[in-house]
N, C-alpha and C positions, 0 to 999 in steps of 0.2 A: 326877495332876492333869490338868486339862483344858487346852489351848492353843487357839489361832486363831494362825495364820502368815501373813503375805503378801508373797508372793516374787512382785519385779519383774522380766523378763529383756527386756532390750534389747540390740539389735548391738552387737560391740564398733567404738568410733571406727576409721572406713576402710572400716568393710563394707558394701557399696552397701545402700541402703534406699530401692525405688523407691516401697512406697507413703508413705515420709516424701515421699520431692520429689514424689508426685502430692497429697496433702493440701497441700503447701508452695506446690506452684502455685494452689492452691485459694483458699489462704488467702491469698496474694498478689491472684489478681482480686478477691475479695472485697470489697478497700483495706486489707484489715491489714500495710499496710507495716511497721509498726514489730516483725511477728515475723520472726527472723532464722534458725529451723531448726527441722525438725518430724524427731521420732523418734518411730517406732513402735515397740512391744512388747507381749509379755505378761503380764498377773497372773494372778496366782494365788492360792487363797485356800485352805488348809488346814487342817483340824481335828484333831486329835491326841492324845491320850494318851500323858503322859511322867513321867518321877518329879519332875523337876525343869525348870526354865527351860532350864538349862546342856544338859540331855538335849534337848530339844526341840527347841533350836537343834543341835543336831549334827545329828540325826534329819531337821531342815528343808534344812540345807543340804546334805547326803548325798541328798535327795530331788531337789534343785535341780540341783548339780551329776552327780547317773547320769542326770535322767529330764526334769527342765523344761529345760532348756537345754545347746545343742549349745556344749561350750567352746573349741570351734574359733572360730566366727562370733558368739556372744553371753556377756555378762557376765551375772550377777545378784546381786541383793542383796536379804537377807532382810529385808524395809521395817519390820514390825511382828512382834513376837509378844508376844503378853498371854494370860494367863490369862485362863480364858474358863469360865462357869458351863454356858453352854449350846453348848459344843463337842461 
């Protein structure tokens, strides 16, 4: 069966993130007082072929944690996976 994945990877909390505080001063002059932290990260979006959900999710987070994100300095979490006709 076909999948679609989308793996989120952000700093983990503590790990300096200068272009959040440069977006964060941005959006500060701007007047959007009322936002109080800007994180940056990466998505990801991958296509796949697996027997089952259960496999695909292994398969995604096996791919996340050796190859999209360094697990020293960021987390991630697999946001979405759906079966998918045109994966």
């Amino acid at each position: 069966m076909k999948y679609e994945a989308v793996v989120e990877v952000l700093l983990k909390d503590g790990v300096s993130d200068p272009e959040g505080v440069a977006i964060m001063d941005a959006v500060i002059s701007l007047g959007y007082g009322s936002v109080q932290r800007v994180a940056t990260g990466k998505l990801f979006r991958l296509h796949l072929q697996a027997e089952d959900e259960n496999a695909a999710a292994d398969v995604v987070s096996q791919i996340a944690e050796q190859l999209l994100s360094n697990p020293v300095l960021e987390d991630f979490r697999v946001r979405d996976l759906l079966a998918s006709a045109s994966a």
